[in-house]
C-alpha positions as CSV (number, residue, x, y, z in Angstrom):
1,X,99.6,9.3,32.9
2,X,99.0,11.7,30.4
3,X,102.2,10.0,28.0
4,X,100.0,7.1,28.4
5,X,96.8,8.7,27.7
6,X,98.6,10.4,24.3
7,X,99.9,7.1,23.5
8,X,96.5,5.4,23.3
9,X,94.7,8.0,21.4
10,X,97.0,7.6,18.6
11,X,96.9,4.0,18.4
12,X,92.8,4.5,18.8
13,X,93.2,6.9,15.5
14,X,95.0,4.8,12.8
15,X,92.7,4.0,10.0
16,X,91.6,0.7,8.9
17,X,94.3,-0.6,5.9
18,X,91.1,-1.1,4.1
19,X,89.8,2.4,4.1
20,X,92.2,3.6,1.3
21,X,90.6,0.8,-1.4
22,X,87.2,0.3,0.5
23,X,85.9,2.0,-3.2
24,X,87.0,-1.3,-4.7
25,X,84.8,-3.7,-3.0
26,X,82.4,-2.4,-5.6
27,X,84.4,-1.0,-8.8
28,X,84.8,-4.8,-9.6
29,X,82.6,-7.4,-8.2
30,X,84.6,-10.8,-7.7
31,X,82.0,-13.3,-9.2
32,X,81.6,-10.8,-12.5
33,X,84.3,-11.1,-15.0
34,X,86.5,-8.1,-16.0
35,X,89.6,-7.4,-17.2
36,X,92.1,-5.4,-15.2
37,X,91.1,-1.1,-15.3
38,X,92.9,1.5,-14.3
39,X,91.6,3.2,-10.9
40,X,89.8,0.1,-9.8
41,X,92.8,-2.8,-9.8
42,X,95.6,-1.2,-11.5
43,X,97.1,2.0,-11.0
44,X,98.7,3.6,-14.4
45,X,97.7,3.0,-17.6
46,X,101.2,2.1,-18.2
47,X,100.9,-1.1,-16.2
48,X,97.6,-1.6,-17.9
49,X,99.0,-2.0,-21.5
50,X,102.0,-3.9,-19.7
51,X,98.7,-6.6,-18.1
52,X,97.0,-6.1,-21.4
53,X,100.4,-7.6,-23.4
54,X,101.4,-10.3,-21.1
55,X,97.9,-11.1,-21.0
56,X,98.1,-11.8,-24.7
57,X,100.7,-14.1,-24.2
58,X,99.4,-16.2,-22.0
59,X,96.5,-16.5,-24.5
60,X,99.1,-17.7,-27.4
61,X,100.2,-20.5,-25.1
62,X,96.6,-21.6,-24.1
63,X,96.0,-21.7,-27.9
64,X,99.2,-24.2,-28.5
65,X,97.9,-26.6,-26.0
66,X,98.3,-29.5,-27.5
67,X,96.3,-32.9,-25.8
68,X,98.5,-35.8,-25.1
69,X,95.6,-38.3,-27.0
70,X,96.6,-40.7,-24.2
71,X,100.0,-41.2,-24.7
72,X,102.9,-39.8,-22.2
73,X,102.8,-37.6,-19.0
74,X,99.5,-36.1,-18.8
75,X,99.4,-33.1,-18.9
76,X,99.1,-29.8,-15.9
77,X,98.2,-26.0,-16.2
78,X,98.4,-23.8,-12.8
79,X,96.1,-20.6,-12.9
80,X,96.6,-18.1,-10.3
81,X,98.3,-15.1,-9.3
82,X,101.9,-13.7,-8.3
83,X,102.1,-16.6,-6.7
84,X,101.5,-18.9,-9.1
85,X,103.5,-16.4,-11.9
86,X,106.4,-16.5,-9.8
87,X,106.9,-20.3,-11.5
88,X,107.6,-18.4,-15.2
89,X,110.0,-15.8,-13.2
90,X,108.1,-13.0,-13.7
91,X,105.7,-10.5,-12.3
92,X,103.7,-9.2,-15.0
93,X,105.5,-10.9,-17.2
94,X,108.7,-9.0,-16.3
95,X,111.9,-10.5,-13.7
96,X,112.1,-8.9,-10.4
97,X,114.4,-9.9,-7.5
98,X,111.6,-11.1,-6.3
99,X,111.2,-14.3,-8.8
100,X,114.3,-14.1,-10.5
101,X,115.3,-18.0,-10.7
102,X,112.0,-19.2,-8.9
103,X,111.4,-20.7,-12.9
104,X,114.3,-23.2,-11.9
105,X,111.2,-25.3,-9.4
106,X,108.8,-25.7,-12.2
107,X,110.8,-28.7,-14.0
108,X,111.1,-30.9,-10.9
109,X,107.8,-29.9,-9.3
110,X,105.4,-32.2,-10.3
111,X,106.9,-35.7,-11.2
112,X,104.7,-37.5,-13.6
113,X,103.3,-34.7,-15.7
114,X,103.8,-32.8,-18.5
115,X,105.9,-29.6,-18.4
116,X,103.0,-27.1,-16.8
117,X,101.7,-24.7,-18.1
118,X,101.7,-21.1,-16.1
119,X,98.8,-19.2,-16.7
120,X,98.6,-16.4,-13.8
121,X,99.0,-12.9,-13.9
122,X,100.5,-11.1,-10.9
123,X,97.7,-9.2,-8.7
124,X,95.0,-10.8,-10.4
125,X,91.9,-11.3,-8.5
126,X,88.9,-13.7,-9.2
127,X,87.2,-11.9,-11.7
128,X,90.0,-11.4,-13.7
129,X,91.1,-15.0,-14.1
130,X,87.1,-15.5,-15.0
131,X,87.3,-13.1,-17.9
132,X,90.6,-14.5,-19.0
133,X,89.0,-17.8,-18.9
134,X,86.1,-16.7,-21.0
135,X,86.7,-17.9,-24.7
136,X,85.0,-14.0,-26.3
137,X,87.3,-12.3,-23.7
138,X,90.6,-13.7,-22.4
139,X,90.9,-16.5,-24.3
140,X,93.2,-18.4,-22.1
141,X,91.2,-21.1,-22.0
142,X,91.2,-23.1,-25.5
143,X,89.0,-26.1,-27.0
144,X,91.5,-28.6,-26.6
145,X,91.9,-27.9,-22.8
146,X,88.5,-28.6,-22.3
147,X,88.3,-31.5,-24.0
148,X,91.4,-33.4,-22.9
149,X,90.2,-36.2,-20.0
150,X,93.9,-36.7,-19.0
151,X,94.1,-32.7,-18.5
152,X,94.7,-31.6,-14.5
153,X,94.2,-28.4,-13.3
154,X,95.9,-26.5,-10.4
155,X,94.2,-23.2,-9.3
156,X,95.1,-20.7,-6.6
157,X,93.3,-17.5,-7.2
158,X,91.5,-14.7,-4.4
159,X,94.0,-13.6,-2.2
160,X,94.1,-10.4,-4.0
161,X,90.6,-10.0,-3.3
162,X,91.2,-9.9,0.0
163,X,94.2,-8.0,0.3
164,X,94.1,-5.3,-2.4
165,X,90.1,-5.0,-3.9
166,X,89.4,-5.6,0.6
167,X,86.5,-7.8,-0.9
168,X,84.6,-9.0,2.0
169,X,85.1,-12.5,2.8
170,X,81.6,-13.6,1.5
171,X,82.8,-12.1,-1.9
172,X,86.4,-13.6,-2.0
173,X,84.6,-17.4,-1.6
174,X,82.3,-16.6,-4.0
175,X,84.6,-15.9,-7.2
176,X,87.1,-18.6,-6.3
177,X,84.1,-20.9,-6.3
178,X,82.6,-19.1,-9.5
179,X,86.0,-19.4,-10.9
180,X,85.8,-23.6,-9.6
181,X,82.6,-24.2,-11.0
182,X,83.4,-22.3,-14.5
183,X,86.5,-24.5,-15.0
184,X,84.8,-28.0,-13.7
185,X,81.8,-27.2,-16.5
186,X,84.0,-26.0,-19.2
187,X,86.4,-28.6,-18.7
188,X,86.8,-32.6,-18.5
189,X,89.7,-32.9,-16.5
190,X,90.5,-32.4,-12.7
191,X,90.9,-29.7,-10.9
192,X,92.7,-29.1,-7.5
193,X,91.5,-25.7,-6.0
194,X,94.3,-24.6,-3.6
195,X,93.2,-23.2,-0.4
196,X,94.4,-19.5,0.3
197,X,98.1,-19.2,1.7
198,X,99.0,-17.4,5.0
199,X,98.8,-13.9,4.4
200,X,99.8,-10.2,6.5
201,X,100.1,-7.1,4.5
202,X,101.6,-3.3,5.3
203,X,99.1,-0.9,6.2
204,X,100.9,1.4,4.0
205,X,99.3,4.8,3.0
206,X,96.4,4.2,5.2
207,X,98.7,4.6,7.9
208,X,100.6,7.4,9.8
209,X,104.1,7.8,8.7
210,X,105.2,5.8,11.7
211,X,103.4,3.4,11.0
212,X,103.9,2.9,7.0
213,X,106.1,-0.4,7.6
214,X,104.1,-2.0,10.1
215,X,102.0,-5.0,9.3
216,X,98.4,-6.5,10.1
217,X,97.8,-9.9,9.3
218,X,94.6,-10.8,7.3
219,X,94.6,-14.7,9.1
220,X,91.2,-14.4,10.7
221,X,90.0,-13.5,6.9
222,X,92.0,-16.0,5.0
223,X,90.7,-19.0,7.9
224,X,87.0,-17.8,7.3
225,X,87.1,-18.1,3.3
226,X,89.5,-21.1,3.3
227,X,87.0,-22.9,5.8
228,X,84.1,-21.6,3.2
229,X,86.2,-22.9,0.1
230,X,86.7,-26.7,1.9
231,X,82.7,-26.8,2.5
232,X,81.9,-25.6,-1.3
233,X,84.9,-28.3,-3.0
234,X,83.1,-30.8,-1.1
235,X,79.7,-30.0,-2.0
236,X,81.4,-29.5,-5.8
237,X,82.8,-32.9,-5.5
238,X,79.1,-34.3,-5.3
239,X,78.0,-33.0,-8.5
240,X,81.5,-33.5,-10.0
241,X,82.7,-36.7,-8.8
242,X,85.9,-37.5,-8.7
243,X,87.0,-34.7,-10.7
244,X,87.7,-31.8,-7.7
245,X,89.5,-32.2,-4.3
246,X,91.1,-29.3,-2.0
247,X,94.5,-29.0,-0.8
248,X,95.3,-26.5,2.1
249,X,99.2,-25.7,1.7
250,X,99.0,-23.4,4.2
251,X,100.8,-24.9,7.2
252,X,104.3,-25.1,5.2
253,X,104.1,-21.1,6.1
254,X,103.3,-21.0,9.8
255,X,106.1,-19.1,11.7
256,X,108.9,-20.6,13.5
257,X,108.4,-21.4,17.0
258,X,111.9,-22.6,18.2
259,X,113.6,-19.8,19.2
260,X,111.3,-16.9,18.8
261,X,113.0,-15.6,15.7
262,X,110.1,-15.1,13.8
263,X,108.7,-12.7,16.2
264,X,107.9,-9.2,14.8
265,X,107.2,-7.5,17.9
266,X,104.3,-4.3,16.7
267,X,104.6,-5.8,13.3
268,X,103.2,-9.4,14.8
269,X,100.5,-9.3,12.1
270,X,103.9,-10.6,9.9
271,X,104.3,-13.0,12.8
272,X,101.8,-15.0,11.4
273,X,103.9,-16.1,8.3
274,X,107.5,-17.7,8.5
275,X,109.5,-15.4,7.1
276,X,112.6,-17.2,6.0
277,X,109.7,-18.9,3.4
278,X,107.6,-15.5,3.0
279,X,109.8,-12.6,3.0
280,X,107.3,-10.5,2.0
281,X,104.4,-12.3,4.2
282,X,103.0,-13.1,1.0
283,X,104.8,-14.2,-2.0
284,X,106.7,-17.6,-1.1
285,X,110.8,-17.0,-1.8
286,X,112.5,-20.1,-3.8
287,X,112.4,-22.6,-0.5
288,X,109.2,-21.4,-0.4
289,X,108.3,-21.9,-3.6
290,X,109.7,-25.6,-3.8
291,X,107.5,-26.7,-0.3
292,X,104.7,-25.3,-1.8
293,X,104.8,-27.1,-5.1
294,X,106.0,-30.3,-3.2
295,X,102.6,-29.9,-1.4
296,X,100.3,-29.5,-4.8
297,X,102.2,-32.4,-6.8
298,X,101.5,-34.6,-3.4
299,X,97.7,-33.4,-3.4
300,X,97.6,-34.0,-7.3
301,X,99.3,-37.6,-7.4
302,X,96.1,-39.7,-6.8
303,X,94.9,-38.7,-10.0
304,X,97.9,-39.7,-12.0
305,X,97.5,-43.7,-12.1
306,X,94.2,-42.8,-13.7
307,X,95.0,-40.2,-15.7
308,X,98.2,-41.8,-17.3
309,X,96.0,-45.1,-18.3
């Protein structure tokens, strides 16, 4: 009895994973936008001038978009995250095993479009995507995407704002959908907001060291925006018809049910995300990566009879 009495006090004594960076929730607010800072959403300065540089880049290529003055595939940009940056390769704008030769989806993925463009920084949250958006700040962005009719849009953005700033979920919804609306305003295309993607994530330093490599799924979080996101995109559809729809890739990452392989035992907060598609119970690995896209070009298809006209 006392073992057991022991054994329950220290499971009634880990911290919350969101004490650590409970600071964040108001260093940056997610409807406000703001570049990345060091000791709010980055940690050294030296991956500050590395955000600040690929960021840079990415404005370069907004600033070459080119319309397609209704001739030939129109054409697709895909803002987001890791995620999303994952399509280019790169993390930061640098290869990691991670998305080393995940670049080798984006030519297939979307049959009937233009070669995307990747716009997406890795750990970006929604007020950093707003500020890169703006034309004074981030410039990524440009006249000539806002203008082009036969432009599409994918964006997946605010997972980070749940799992690194630990926005509350109130918050997260709100800059995806400030994010939406800025892009729907500023723009004359379509846009296809992704819903939030199955997500668990290590309780790391907040944790004992016994405990450093277990996991605790953020579900019940990511269920309660994405059902906030699909009530807001229809709402947005209202007073931008025809121009916005939702698409909830989520299922492609439920675990495996067959033969209980999936199961993580004290980790089961990972249990929540297959695996063998999300090593990391977050970023999708190439299979991953190709169901995923195979989900947005289905949920962006509608559009293209019109927009090809």
């Amino acid at each position: 009895m006392m073992l057991l009495a022991r054994t329950v006090l220290l499971f009634a004594v880990v911290p919350d994973p969101g004490i650590e960076a409970a600071h964040r929730s108001r260093c940056e607010r997610s409807v406000v936008p703001s570049p990345r800072q060091t000791g709010c959403s980055i940690k050294t300065s030296e991956k500050l001038q590395q955000w600040i540089e690929f960021q840079k880049q990415l404005a370069k290529e907004a600033a070459a978009f080119r319309p397609t003055e209704g001739r030939g595939p129109p054409p697709l940009i895909l803002y987001g995250d890791s995620i999303t940056e994952a399509l280019r390769g790169t993390a930061i704008g640098q290869v990691t095993d991670r998305t080393e030769g995940i670049q080798q989806v984006l030519g297939s993925a979307f049959p009937g479009w233009r070669m995307p463009t990747v716009l997406a920084i890795s750990a970006d949250e929604t007020q950093h995507l707003l500020w890169r958006l703006n034309r004074s700040a981030g410039g990524e962005l440009s006249d000539a995407m806002c203008n082009d009719e036969r432009l599409a849009i994918s964006l997946l953005i605010g997972t980070n704002n749940l799992g690194n700033a630990k926005h509350s979920v109130a918050d997260a919804h709100a800059g995806m959908m400030a994010v939406a609306r800025d892009l729907l305003q500023r723009t004359r295309g379509k846009l296809l907001v992704n819903a939030l993607l199955p997500r668990s994530q290590k309780l790391g330093d907040a944790a004992p060291s016994w405990r450093k490599k277990a996991f605790v799924s953020l579900m019940p979080s990511v269920r309660r925006v994405n059902a906030l996101v699909n009530s807001s995109v229809r709402e947005l559809a209202t007073e931008f018809p025809g121009r916005v729809r939702v698409v909830d890739c989520g299922h492609i990452f439920q675990p495996a049910q067959a033969d209980g392989s999936q199961s993580w035992g004290a980790t089961r907060g990972k249990a929540e995300v297959n695996i063998s598609l999300m090593p990391d119970a977050l970023h999708p690995n190439l299979l991953g990566t190709r169901l995923w896209t195979a989900c947005v070009g289905h949920a962006l298809a509608p559009w293209l009879p019109k927009l090809s006209l």
